[in-house]
C-alpha positions in Angstrom: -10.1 -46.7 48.0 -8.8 -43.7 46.3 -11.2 -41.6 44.5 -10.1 -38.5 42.6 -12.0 -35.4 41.1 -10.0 -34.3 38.2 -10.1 -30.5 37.4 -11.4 -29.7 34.0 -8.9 -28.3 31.6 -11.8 -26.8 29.7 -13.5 -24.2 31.7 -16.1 -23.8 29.6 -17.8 -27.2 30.5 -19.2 -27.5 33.7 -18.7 -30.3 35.9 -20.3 -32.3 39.0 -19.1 -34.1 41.4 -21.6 -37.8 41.7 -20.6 -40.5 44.6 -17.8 -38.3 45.3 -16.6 -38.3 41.8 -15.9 -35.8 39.1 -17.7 -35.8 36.1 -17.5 -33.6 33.6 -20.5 -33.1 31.0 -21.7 -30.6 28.5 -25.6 -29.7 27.7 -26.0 -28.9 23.9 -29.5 -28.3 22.1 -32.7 -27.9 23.6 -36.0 -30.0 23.4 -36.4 -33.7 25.5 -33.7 -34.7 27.5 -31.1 -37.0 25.7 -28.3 -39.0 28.4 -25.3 -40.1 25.5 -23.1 -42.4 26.7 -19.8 -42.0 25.0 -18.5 -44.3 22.2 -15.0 -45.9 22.9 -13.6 -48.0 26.0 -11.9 -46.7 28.5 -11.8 -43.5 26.6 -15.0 -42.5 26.3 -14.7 -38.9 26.8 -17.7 -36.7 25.5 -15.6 -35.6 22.1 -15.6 -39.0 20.7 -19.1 -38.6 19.5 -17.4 -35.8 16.8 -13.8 -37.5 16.7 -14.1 -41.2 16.9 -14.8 -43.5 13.9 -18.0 -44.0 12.3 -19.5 -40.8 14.8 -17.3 -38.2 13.2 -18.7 -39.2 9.9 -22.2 -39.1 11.0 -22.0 -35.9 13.4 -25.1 -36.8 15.4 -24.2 -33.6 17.4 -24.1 -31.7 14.4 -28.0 -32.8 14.0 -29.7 -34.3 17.6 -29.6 -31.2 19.6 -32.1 -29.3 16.9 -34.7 -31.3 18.3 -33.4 -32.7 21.5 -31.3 -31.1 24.9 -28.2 -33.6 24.7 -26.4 -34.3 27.6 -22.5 -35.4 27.2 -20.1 -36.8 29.4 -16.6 -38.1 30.2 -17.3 -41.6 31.5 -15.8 -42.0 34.6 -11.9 -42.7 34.8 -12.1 -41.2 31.3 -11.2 -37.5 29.9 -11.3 -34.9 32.8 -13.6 -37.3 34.6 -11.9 -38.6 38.1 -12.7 -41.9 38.9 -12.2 -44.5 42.0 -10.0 -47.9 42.3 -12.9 -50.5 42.6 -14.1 -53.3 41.1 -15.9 -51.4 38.5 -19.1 -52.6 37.4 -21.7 -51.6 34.5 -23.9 -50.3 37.6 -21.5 -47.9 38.7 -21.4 -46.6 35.2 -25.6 -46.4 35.6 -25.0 -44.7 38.7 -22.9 -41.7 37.2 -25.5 -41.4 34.1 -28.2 -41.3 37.0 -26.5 -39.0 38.8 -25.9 -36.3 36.3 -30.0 -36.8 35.8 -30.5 -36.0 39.1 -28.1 -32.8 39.2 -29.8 -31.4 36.2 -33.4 -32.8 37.6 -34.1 -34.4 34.6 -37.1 -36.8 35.9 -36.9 -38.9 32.5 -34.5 -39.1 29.2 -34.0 -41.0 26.5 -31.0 -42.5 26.2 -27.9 -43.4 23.4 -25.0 -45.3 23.8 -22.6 -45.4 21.0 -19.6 -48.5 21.0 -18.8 -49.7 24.9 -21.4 -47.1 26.2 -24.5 -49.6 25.1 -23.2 -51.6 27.6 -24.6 -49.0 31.0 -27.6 -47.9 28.6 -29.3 -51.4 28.9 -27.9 -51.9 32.1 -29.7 -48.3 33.2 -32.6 -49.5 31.8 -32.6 -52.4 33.7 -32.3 -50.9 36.9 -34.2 -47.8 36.3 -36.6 -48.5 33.9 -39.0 -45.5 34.9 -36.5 -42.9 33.9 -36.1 -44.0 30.5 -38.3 -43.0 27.4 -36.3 -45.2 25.0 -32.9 -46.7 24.2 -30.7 -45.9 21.0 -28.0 -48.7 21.1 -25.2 -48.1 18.4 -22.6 -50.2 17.0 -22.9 -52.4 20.6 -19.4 -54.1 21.7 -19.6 -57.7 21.7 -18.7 -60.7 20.3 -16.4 -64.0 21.1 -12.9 -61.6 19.3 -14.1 -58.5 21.8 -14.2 -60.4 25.0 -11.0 -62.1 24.2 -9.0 -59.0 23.5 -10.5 -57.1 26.4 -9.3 -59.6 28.9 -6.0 -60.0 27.1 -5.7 -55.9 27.8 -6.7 -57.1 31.3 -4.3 -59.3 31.5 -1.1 -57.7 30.2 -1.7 -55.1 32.8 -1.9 -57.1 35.5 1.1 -59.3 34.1 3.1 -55.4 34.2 2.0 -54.1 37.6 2.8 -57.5 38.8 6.5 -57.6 37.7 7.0 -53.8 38.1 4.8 -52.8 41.0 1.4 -49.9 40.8 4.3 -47.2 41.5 6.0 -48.2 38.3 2.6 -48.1 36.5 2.5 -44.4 37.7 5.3 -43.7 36.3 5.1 -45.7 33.1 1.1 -43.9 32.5 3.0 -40.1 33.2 5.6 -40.5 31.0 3.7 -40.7 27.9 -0.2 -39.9 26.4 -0.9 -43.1 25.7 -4.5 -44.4 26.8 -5.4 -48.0 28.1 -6.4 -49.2 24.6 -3.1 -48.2 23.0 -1.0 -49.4 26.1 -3.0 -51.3 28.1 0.3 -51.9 30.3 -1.3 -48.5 32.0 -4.7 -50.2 33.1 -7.8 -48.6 33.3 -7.3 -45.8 35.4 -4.8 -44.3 32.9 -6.7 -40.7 32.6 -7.4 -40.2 36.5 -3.3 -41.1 37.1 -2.5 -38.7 34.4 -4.7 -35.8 35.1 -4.6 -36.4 38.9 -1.4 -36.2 41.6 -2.9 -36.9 44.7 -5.4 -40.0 42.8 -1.8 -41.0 41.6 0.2 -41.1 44.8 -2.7 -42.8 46.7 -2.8 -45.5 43.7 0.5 -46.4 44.0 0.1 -47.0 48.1 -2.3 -49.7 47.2 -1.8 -53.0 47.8 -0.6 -55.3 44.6 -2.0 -58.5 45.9 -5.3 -57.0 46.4 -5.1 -54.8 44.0 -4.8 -58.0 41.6 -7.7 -59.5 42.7 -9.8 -56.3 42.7 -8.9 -55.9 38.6 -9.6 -59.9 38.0 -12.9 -59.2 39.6 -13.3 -56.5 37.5 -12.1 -57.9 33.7 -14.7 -60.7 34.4 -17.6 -59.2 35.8 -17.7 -56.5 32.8 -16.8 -58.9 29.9 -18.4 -62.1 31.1 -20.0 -63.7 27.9 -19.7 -63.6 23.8 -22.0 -61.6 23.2 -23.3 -58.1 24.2 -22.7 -57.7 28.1 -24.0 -55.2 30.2 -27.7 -56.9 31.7 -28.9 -60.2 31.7 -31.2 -61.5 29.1 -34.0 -62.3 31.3 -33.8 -58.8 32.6 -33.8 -57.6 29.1 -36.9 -59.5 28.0 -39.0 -57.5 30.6 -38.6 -54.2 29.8 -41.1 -52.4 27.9 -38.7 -49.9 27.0 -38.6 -48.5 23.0 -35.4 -49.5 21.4 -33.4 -49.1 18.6 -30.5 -51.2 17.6 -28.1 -50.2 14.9 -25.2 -52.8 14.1 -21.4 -52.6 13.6 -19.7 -55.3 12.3 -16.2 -55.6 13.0 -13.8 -57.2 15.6 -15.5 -54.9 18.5 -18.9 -54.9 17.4 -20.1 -58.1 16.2 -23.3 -58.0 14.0 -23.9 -60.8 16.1 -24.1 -58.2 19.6 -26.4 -56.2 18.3 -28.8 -59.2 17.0 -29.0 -60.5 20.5 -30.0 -57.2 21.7 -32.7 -56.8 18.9 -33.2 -60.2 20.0 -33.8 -59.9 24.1 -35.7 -56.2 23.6 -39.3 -56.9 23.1 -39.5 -53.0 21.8 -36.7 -53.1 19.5 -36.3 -52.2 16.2 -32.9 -53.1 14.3 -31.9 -51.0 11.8 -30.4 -53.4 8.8 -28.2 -51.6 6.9 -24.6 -52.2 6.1 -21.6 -49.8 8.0 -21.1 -47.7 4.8 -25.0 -47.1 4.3 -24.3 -45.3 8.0 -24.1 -41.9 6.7 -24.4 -38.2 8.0 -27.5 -38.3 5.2 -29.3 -41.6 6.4 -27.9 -41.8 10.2 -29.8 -38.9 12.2 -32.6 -38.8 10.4 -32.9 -42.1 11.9 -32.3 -41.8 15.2 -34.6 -38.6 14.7 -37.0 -40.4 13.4 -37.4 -43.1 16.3 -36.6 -40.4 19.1 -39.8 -38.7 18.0 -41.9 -41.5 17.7 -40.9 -42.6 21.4 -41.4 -38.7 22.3 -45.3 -39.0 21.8 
């Protein structure tokens, strides 16, 4: 498999290399440690939570780290992140938010996911409940229209690397900016082909048949049900983790996700109030407000 550590094209942020992997992250604030896992899909770099959406308009970054040391990232095969071709899973997604834990020795954080980045906060919390102090899940993705689109993105670019070959998809992802939502033709390892020569040239060489497969496997193990994915619900009614569920309601973040979450989470509390009552004046104080009640 080809795995690629893209170099940062901001110096300023640091970077570290987890499972062989680049990852680039930034540390803002000071206080308890907060893990954020981006907002967006396969885009999540660690400037959507100020450029994407709803979290421009309530600047949780502009607020969070008064109180608490946030820790940002490009999800892997995202931003300056590098990435691997495998059947990707939410655990490997745990395993990078782990990972930067243990290279900053961060024993226990919260943790926030914003958009497809609830998905690997519940999963992490699954699998490594005793790291986590409590979960802020906002706007999850979910919903019968989100799993159909995301496997119809799937499946347009398997449809063009079938007829046109991975080299083809190199070449199509290098000769424009476009990102695997706005094209999905490029598939989801748009960003490490981009920012990444070698990752590209090795991507290419892989075989199409298997390489098929490995993205089928993928498409359906991620966006396996109609609701919020990311851990089972009899995983989810064990934990005894704090949680607080905030709902989106559109055709990426049914209402209906997040109420199955609030559901399945013994701990959880769901904020009820409508998208446009999600403001920079209402939204932090929130999250503020449960991140210190969790902190005692």
């Amino acid at each position: 498999m080809c795995a690629a550590g893209a170099t940062s094209k901001d110096s300023a942020l640091p970077n570290a290399i987890i499972d062989g992997i680049n990852t680039r992250y930034e540390v803002v604030g000071s206080g308890p440690p907060l893990l954020m896992y981006s907002p967006a899909g396969f885009d999540a770099t660690l400037d959507k939570w100020k450029t994407q959406g709803v979290y421009a308009k309530v600047k949780f970054l502009d607020h969070l780290p008064k109180k608490y040391t946030c820790i940002v990232f490009d999800r892997r095969e995202t931003g300056q992140s590098g990435g691997r071709v495998e059947r990707i899973t939410w655990a490997h997604y745990v395993a990078q938010g782990k990972g930067l834990l243990d290279h900053l020795n961060v024993k226990r954080a919260h943790l926030m996911g914003g958009c497809m980045g609830v998905c690997p906060v519940v999963a992490f919390g699954v699998a490594h409940p005793e790291m986590v102090m409590s979960m802020i899940l906002w706007w999850p993705v979910g919903g019968a229209k989100y799993r159909i689109n995301s496997h119809l993105r799937f499946a347009q670019h398997l449809a063009y690397a079938n007829e046109h070959g991975l080299q083809q998809v190199v070449d199509l992802v290098r000769s424009q900016d476009k990102t695997f939502s706005q094209d999905p033709r490029g598939g989801p390892w748009t960003s490490v082909i981009r920012n990444d020569a070698a990752f590209a040239a090795s991507y290419a060489k892989h075989d199409l048949e298997k390489y098929k497969l490995l993205v089928a496997g993928m498409v359906r193990t991620l966006f396996d049900r109609d609701t919020a994915p990311g851990a089972e619900p009899e995983d989810l009614l064990r934990l005894d983790i704090p949680a607080l569920v905030v709902p989106g309601h559109d055709a990426s973040h049914a209402t209906s996700a997040a109420r199955y979450l609030e559901e399945c989470l013994p701990k959880a509390e769901y904020w009820d109030v409508p998208v446009d009552a999600q403001t920079e004046q209402t939204a932090p104080a929130r999250v503020l407000e449960f991140l210190d009640k969790a902190s005692r």
